[in-house]
C-alpha positions as CSV (number, residue, x, y, z in Angstrom):
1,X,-36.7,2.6,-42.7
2,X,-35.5,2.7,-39.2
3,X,-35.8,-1.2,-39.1
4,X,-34.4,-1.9,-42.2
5,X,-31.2,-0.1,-41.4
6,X,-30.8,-1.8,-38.1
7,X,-31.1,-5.2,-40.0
8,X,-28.1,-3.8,-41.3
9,X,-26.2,-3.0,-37.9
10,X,-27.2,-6.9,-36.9
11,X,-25.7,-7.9,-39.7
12,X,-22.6,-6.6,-38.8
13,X,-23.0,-8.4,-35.4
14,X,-23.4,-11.6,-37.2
15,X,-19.8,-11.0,-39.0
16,X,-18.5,-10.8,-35.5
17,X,-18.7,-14.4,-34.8
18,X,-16.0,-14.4,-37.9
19,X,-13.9,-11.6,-36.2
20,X,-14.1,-13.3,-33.2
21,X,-12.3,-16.4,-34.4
22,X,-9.1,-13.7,-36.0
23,X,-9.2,-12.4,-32.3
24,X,-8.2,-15.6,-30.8
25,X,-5.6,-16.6,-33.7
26,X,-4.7,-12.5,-33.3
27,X,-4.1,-13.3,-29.5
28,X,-2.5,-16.6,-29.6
29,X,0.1,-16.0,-32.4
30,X,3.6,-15.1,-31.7
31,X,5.7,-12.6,-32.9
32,X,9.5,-13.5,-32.5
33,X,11.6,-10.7,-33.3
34,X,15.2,-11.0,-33.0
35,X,16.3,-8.2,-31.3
36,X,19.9,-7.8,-29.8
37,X,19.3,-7.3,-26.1
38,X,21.4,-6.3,-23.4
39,X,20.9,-7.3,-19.2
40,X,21.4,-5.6,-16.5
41,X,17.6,-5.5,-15.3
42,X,18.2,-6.2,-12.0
43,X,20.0,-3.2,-11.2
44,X,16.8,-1.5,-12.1
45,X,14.6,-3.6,-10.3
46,X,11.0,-2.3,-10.2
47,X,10.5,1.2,-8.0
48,X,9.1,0.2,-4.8
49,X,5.8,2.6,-5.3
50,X,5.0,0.8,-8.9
51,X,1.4,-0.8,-8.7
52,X,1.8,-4.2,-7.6
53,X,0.0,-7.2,-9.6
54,X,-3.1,-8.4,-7.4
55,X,-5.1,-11.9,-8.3
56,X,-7.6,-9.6,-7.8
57,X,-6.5,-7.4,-10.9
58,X,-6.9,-10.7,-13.5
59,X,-9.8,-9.0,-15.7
60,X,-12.8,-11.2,-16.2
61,X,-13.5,-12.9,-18.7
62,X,-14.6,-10.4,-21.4
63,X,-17.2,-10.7,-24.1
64,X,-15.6,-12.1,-27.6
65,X,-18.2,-12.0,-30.0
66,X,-18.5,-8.4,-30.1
67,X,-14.7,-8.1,-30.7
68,X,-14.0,-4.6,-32.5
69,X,-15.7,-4.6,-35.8
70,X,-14.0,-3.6,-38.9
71,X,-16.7,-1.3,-41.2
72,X,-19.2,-3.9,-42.6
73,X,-19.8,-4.4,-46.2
74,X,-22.7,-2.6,-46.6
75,X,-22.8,0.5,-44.4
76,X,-22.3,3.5,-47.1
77,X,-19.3,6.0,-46.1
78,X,-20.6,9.8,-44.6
79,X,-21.1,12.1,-47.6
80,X,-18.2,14.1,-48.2
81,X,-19.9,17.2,-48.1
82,X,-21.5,16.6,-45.1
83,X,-18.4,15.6,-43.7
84,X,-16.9,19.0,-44.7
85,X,-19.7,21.4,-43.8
86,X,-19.3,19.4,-39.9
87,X,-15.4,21.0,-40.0
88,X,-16.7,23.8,-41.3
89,X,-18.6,23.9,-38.2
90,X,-15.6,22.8,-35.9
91,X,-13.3,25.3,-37.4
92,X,-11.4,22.5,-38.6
93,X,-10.3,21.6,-35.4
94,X,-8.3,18.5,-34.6
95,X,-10.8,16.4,-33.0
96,X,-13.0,17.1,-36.1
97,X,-9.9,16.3,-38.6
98,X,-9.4,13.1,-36.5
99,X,-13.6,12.1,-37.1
100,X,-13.6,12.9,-40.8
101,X,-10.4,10.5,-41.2
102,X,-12.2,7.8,-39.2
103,X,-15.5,8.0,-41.1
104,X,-13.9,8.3,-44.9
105,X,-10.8,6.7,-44.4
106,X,-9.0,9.5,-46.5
107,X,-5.4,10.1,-44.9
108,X,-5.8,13.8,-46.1
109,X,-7.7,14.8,-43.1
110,X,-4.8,12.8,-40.9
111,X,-2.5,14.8,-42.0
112,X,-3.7,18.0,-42.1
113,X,-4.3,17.1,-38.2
114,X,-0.5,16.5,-37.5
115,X,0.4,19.3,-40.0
116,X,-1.4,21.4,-38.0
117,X,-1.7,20.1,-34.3
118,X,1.7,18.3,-34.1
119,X,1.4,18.5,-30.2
120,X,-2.5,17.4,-29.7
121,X,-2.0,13.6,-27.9
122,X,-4.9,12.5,-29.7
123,X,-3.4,13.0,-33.4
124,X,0.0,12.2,-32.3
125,X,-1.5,8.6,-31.6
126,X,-3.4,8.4,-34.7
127,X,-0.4,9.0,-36.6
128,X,1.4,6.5,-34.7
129,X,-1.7,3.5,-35.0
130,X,-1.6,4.0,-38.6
131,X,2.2,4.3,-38.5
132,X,1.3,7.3,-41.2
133,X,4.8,8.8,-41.1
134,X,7.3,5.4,-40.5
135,X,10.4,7.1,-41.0
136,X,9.5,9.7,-38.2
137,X,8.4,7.2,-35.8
138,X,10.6,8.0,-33.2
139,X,9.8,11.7,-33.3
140,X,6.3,11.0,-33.1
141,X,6.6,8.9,-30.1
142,X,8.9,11.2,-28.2
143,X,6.3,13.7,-29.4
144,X,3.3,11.7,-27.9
145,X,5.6,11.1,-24.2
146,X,5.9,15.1,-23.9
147,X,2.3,15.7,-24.9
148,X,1.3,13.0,-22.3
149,X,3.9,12.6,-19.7
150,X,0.9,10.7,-17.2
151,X,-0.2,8.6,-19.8
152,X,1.7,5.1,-19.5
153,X,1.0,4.0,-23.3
154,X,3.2,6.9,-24.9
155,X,6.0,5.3,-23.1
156,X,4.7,1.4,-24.1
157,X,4.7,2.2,-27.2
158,X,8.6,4.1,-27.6
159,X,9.2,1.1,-25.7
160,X,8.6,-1.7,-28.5
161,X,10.2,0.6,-30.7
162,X,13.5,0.3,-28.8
163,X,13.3,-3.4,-28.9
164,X,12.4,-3.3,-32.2
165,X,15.7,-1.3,-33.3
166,X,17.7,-3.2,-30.7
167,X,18.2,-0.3,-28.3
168,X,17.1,-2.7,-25.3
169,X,18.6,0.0,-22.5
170,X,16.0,2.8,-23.9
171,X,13.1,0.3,-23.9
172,X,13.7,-1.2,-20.2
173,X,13.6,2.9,-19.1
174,X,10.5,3.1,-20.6
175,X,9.0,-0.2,-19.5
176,X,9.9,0.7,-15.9
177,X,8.3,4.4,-16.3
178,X,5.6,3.3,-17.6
179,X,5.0,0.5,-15.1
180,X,5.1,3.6,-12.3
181,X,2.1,5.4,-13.9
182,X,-1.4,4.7,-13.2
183,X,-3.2,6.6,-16.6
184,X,-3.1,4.2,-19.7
185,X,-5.2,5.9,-22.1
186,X,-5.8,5.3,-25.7
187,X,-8.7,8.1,-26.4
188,X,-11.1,5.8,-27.6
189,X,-13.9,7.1,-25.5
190,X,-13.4,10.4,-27.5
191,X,-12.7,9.0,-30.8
192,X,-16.2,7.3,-30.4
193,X,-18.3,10.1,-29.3
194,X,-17.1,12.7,-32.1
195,X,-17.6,10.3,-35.1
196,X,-20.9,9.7,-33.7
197,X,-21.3,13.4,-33.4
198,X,-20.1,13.5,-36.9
199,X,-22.4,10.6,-38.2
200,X,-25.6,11.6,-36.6
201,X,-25.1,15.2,-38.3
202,X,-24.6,13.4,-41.3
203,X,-28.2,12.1,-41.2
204,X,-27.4,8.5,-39.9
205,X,-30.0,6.8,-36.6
206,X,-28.4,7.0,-33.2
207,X,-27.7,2.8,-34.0
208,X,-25.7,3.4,-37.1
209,X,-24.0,6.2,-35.8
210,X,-22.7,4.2,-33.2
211,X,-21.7,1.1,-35.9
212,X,-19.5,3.6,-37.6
213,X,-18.1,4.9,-35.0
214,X,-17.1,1.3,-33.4
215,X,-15.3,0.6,-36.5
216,X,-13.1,3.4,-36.5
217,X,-12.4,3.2,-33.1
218,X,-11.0,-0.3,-34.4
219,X,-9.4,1.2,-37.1
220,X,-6.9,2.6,-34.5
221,X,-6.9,0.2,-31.8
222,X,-5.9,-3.4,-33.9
223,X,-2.8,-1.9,-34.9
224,X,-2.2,-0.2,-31.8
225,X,-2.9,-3.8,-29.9
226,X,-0.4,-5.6,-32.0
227,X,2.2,-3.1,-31.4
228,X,1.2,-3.9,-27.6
229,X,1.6,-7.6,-28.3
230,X,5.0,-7.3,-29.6
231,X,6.3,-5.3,-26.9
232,X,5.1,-8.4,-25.0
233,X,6.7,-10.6,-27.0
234,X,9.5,-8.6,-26.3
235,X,9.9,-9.2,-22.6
236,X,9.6,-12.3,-23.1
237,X,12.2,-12.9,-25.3
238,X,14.4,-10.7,-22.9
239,X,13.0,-12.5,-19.9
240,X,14.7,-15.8,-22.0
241,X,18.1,-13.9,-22.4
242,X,18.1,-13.6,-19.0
243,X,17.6,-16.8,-17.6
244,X,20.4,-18.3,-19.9
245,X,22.3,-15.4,-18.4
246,X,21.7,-17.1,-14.9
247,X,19.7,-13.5,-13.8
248,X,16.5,-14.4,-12.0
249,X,15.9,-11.2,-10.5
250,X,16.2,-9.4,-14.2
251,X,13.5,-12.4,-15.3
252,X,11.1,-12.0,-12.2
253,X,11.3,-8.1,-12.5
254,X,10.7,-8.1,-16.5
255,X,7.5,-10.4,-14.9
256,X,6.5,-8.3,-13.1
257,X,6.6,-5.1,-16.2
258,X,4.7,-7.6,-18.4
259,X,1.7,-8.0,-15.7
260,X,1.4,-4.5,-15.3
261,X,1.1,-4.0,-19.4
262,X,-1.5,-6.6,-19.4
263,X,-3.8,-5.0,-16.3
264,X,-3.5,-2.0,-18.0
265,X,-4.6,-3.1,-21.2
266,X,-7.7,-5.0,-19.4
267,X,-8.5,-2.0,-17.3
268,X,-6.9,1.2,-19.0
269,X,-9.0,3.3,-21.7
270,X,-9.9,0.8,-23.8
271,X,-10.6,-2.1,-21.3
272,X,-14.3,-1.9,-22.7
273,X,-13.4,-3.6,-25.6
274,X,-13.0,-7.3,-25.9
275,X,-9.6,-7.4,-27.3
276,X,-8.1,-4.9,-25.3
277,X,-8.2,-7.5,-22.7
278,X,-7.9,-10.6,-24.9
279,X,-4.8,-9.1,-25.7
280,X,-3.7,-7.7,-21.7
281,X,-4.6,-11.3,-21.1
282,X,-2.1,-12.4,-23.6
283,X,0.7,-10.4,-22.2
284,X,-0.1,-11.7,-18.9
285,X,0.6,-15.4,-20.4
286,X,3.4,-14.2,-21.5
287,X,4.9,-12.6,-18.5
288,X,4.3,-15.8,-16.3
289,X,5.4,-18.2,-19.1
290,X,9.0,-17.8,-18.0
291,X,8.9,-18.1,-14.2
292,X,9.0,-21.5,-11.7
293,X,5.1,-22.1,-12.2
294,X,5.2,-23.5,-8.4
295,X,7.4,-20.6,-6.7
296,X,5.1,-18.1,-4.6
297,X,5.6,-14.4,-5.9
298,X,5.3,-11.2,-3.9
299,X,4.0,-9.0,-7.1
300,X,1.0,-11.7,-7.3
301,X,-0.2,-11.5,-4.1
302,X,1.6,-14.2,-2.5
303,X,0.1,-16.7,-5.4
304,X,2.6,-19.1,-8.0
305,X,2.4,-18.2,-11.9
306,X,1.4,-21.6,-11.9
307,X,-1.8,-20.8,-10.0
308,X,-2.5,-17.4,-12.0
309,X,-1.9,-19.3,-15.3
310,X,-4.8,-21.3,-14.6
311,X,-7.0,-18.5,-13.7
312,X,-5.7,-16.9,-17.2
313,X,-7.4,-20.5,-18.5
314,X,-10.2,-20.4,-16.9
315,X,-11.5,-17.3,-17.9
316,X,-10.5,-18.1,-21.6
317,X,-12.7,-21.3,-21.4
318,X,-15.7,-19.3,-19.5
319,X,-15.5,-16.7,-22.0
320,X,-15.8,-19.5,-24.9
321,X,-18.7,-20.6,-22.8
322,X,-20.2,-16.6,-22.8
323,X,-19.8,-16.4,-26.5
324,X,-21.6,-19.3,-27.3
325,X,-24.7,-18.6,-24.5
326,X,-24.5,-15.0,-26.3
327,X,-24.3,-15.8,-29.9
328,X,-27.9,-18.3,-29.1
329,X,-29.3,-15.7,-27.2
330,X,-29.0,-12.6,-29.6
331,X,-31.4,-13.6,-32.4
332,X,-34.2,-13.9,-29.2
333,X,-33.7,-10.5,-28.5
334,X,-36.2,-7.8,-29.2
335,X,-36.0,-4.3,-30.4
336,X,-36.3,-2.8,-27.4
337,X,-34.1,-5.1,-26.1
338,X,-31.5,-4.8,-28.4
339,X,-31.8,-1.2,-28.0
340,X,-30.9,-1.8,-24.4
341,X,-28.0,-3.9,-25.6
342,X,-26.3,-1.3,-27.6
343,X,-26.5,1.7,-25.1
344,X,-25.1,-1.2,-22.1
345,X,-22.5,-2.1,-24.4
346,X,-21.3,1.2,-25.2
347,X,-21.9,2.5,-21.1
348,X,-20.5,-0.4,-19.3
349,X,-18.6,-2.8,-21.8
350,X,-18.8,-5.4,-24.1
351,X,-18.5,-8.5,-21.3
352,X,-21.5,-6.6,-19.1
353,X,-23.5,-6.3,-22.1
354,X,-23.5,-9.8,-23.5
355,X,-24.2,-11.3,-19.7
356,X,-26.9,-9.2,-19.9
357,X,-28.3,-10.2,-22.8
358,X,-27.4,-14.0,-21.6
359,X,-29.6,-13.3,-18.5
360,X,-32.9,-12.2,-20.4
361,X,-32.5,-15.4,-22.4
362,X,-30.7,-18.3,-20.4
363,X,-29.7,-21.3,-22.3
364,X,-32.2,-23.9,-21.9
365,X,-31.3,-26.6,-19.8
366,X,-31.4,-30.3,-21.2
């Protein structure tokens, strides 16, 4: 039995080469919104204790075949009744309300969570990943900034809303607040471990458990990421206002924001997954796309954008070269090892999980 539903898990890994593909076209599309924008940037030039951009800080290359899984044809929703005598058991609570709408899918238990935990951070940005209430956007996202003042997505996030509804003042606040706080987290690590909770109650192995829980997690997070990627776009599009405005400081600073976005997407909360830092990579591209590739900048260490451009390249094409090493070496595996790949994947990260499995079975050389 046990084996027969892990054939199922694998085959789940198997549709990943698939996903992996909509990663890359996710990453390397463009969104061109055409937002009014004002200037002025330079005035509010970066504070001088924001966390500078290191070459040090470009992520590695992460793992892309295990990109976040949507829920695989094939893997049977939690019984509902199971899923209510587990709230039952959690008084209803919100982390409970926020498990059962991940593992069924049924915006009921969504919004009984913001009906009744409006200031809980972690149902605030569920609501806001699903965009469940679009007409109270904005009072969800001022909600999530009070609920989580330290927490630099809240203000990322009311950020691409400003762009969005041209308010380009409000969004550079936010960008440059955001920019001065070191926390970026999405609650995925909590997500995870209460719909596994949830699932294992439910009567599913500790390997399924972890499958449905994955793909709720990414439930939230695509969403979330392409919100991220159009606040990139964002400053970019600003960063162009700016040049034809004859402004470099505004463009080098708005730089500068749009490095900081992408670090924190490849390191923040959810910098485990792959496209969390496909995407930070992204916005990294993005930031440097406008700037004299050969002029030396302070807030990269002293390096060009030209320089850290090509690192950004090089760690696409070695991560191409990972997936591929990976995607031979994963039908080798055994059970045990495969075992050993799911609890590295979920304890240290997707990219330190497939170079491990790469390492028990090197590519064999010609």
């Amino acid at each position: 039995m046990f084996k027969s539903r892990f054939d199922k898990w694998l085959v789940t890994l198997a549709m990943l080469v698939i996903i992996g593909g909509a990663v890359w076209h996710f990453v390397r599309s463009n969104h061109v919104a055409p937002e009014q924008k004002q200037k002025q940037i330079a005035a509010r030039a970066v504070p001088s204790g924001s966390k500078d951009f290191h070459p040090d800080h470009v992520p590695s290359a992460p793992g892309l075949a295990n990109a976040q899984p949507e829920r695989a044809a094939g893997f049977e929703k939690l019984p509902r009744a199971k899923v209510e005598a587990w709230l039952a058991e959690h008084n209803r609570n919100a982390m409970s309300l926020l498990a059962a709408f991940h593992a069924l899918g049924d915006t009921n238990y969504l919004n009984e969570a913001a009906t009744n935990f409006p200031n809980n951070p972690q149902v605030e940005l569920a609501v806001l990943a699903r965009d469940e209430f679009p007409a109270d956007r904005r009072k969800w996202l001022d909600l999530f900034k009070v609920s989580s003042p330290s927490n630099s997505l809240a203000n990322y996030l009311s950020a691409e809303n400003f762009f969005e509804s041209g308010n380009t003042d409000a969004a550079v606040q936010d960008l440059l607040a955001a920019t001065d706080k070191s926390q970026f987290e999405n609650y995925a690590v909590e997500s995870e471990l209460d719909e596994e909770e949830l699932a294992q109650f439910a009567g599913k192995s500790a390997v399924e458990a972890y499958q449905i829980a994955l793909a709720g997690v990414a439930r939230d997070d695509l969403p979330e990421l392409a919100t991220l990627k159009r606040l990139a776009q964002g400053i970019n599009d600003l960063q162009t206002q700016e040049i034809a405005a004859g402004d470099p400081a505004s463009v080098q600073n708005l730089a500068q924001m749009g490095m900081v976005l992408g670090n924190q997407l490849a390191n923040g909360g959810g910098g485990k997954l792959v496209i969390d830092q496909l995407v930070g990579m992204a916005a990294e591209t993005l930031a440097l796309s406008q700037l004299n590739p050969n002029a030396s900048c302070g807030f990269l260490g002293g390096q060009t954008p030209g320089q850290v451009l090509q690192q950004l390249k090089e760690q696409k094409a070695s991560l191409r070269d990972l997936d591929a090493s990976f995607q031979t070496a994963f039908p080798q595996l055994t059970g045990a090892e495969k075992a050993n790949y799911i609890q590295r994947l979920q304890i240290y990260g997707e990219l330190d999980a497939m170079r491990w499995v790469v390492q028990q079975h090197p590519p064999s050389t010609p």
